[in-house]
SELUM-847451 format. One line per 5 residues: number of its first residue (from 1); their letters; for each residue x negated, y negated, z of N, C-alpha, C. Coordinates in Angstrom, 3 decimals, always signed. Atoms other than C-alpha are relative to their C-alpha. Example, Ala and Ser with C-alpha at 12.3 -4.5 7.8 and 13.67 -1.06 7.14 Angstrom:
BEGIN
1 = as = -0.890,+1.190,+0.000,-12.300,+4.500,+7.800,-0.900,-1.200,+0.000 ~ +0.820,+1.190,-0.060,-13.670,+1.060,+7.140,+0.770,-1.090,+0.730
This chain:
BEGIN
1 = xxxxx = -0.855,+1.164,+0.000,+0.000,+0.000,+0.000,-0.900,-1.226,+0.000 ~ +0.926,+1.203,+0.284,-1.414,-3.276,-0.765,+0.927,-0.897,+0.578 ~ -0.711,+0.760,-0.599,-0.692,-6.178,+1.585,-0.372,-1.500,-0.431 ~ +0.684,+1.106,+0.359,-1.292,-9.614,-0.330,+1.317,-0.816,-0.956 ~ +0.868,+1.076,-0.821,-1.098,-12.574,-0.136,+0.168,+0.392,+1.571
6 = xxxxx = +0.631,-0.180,-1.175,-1.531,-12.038,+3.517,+0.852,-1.147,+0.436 ~ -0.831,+0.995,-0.128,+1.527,-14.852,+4.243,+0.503,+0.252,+1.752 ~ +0.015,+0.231,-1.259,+2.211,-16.192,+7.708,+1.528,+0.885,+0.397 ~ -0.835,-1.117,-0.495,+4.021,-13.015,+9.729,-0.133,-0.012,+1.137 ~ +0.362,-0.237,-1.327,+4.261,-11.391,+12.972,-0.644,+1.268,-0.442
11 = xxxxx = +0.382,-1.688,+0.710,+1.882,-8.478,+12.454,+0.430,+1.149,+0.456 ~ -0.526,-1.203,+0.058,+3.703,-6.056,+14.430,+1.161,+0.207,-0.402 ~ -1.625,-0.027,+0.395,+7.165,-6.261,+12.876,-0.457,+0.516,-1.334 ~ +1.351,-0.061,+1.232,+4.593,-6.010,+9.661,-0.104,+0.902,+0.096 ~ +0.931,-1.491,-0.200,+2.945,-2.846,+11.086,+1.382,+0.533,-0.120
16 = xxxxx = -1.067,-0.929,-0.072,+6.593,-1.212,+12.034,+0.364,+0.303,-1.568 ~ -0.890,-0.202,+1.361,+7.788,-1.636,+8.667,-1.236,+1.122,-0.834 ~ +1.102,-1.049,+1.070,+4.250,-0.038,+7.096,+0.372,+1.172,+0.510 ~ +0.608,-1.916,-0.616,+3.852,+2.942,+9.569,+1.128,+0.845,-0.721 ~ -0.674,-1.087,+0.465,+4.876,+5.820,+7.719,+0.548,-0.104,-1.212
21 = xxxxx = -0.456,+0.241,+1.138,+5.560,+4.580,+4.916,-1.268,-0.128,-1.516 ~ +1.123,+0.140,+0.711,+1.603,+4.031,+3.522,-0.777,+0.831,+0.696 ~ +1.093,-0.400,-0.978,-1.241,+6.065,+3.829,-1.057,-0.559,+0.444 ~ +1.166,+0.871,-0.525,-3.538,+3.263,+3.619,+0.492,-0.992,-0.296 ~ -0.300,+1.235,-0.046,-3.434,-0.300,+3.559,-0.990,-0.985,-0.369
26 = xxxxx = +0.824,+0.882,+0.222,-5.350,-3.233,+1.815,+0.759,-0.956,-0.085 ~ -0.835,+1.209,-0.311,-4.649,-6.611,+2.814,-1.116,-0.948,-0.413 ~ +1.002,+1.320,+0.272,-5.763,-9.949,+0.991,+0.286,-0.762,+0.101 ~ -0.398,+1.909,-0.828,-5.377,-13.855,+1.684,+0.517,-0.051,-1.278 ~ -0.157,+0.419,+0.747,-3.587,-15.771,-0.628,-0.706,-1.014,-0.985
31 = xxxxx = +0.866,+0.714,+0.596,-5.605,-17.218,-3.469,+0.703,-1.211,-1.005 ~ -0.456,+1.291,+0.222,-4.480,-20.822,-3.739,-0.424,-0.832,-1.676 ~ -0.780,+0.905,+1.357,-3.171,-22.005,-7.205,-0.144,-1.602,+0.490 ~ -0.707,+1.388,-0.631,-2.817,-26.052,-7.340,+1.040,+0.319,+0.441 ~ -1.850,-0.134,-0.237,+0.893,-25.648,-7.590,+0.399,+0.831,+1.408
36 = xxxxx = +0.073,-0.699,-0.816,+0.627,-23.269,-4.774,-0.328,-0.992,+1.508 ~ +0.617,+1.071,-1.506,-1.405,-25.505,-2.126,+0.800,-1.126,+0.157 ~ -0.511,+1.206,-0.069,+0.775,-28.645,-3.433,+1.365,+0.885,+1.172 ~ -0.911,-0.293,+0.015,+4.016,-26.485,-2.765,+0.050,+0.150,+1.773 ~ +0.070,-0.246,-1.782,+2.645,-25.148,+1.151,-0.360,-1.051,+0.638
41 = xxxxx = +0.115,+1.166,-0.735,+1.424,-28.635,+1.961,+1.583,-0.771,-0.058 ~ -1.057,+1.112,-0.095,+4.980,-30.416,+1.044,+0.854,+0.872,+0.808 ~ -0.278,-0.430,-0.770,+6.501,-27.530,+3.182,-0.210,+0.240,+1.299 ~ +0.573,-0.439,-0.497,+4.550,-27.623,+5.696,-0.401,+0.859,+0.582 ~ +0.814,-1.241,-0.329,+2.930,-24.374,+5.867,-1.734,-0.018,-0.254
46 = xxxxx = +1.311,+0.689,+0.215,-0.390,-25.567,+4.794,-0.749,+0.702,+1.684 ~ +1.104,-0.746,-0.848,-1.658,-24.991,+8.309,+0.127,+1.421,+0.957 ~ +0.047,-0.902,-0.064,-0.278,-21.727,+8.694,-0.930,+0.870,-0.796 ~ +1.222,-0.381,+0.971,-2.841,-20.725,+5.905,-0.741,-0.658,-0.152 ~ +0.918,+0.263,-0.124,-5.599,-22.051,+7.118,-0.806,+1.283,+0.362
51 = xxxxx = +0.651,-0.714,+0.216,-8.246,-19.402,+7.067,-0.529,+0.649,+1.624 ~ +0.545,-1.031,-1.288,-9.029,-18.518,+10.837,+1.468,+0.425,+0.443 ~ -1.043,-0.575,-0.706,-5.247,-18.040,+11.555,+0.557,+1.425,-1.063 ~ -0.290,-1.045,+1.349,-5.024,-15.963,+7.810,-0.801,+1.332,+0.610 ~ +0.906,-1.446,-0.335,-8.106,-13.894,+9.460,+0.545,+0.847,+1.370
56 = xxxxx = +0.104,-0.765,-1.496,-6.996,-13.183,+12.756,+1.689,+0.610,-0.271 ~ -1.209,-1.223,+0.479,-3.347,-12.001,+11.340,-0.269,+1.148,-0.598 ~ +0.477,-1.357,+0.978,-5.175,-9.719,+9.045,-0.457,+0.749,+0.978 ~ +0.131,-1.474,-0.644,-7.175,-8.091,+11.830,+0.978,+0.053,+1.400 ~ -1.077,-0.170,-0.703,-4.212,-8.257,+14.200,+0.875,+1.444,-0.911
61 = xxxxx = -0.281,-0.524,+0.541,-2.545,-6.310,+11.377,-0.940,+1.437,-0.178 ~ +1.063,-1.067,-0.417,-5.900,-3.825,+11.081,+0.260,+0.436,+0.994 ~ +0.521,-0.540,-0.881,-6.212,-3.446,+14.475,+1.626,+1.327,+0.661 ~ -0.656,-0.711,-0.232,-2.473,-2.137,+15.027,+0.573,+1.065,-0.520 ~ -0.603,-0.536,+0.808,-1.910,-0.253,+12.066,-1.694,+1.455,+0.178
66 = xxxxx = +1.234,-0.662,-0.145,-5.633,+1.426,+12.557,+0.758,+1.029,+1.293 ~ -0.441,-0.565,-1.175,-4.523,+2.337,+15.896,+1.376,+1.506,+0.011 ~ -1.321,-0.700,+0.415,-1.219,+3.958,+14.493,-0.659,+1.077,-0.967 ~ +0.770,-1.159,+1.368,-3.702,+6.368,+12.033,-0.210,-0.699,-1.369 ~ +0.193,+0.666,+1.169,-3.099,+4.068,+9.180,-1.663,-0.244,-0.385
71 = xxxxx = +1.220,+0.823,+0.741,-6.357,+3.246,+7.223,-0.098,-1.627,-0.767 ~ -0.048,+1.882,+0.373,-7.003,-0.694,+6.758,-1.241,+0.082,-0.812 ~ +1.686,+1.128,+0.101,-9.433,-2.383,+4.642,+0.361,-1.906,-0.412 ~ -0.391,+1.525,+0.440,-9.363,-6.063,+4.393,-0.856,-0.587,-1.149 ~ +0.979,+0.278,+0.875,-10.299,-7.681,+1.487,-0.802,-1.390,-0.516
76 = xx = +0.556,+1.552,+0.140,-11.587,-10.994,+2.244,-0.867,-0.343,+1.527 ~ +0.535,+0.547,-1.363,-13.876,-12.100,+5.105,+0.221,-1.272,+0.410
């Protein structure tokens, strides 16, 4: 299962819905289009995808879905 863009979630409501449903899991950030960045700044989501809260959902997401047997890889540092 491929998890991308990587959009502002709760990661365990996230994980419930994966478990059992994937055997593995790759998760990537969203890779910001203009039209894209204009669209999350006039919404303000802009600093929901800022890059340390994008990382620490991703391994929030890793760390519970790992835990559950799932296999994670993330694909952005």
């Amino acid at each position: 299962m491929f998890v991308g863009p990587l959009l502002p979630m709760d990661p365990a409501a996230l994980a419930s819905m994966i478990e059992g449903a994937a055997d593995e899991v790759l998760i990537d950030r969203l890779n910001y289009a203009g039209k894209v960045a204009g669209l999350l700044r006039s919404s303000g989501l802009a600093p929901l995808m800022a890059m340390p809260r994008v990382r620490t959902a991703a391994r929030e997401l890793h760390d519970i879905l790992t835990e559950k047997g799932v296999p994670v890889s993330i694909l952005f540092s």
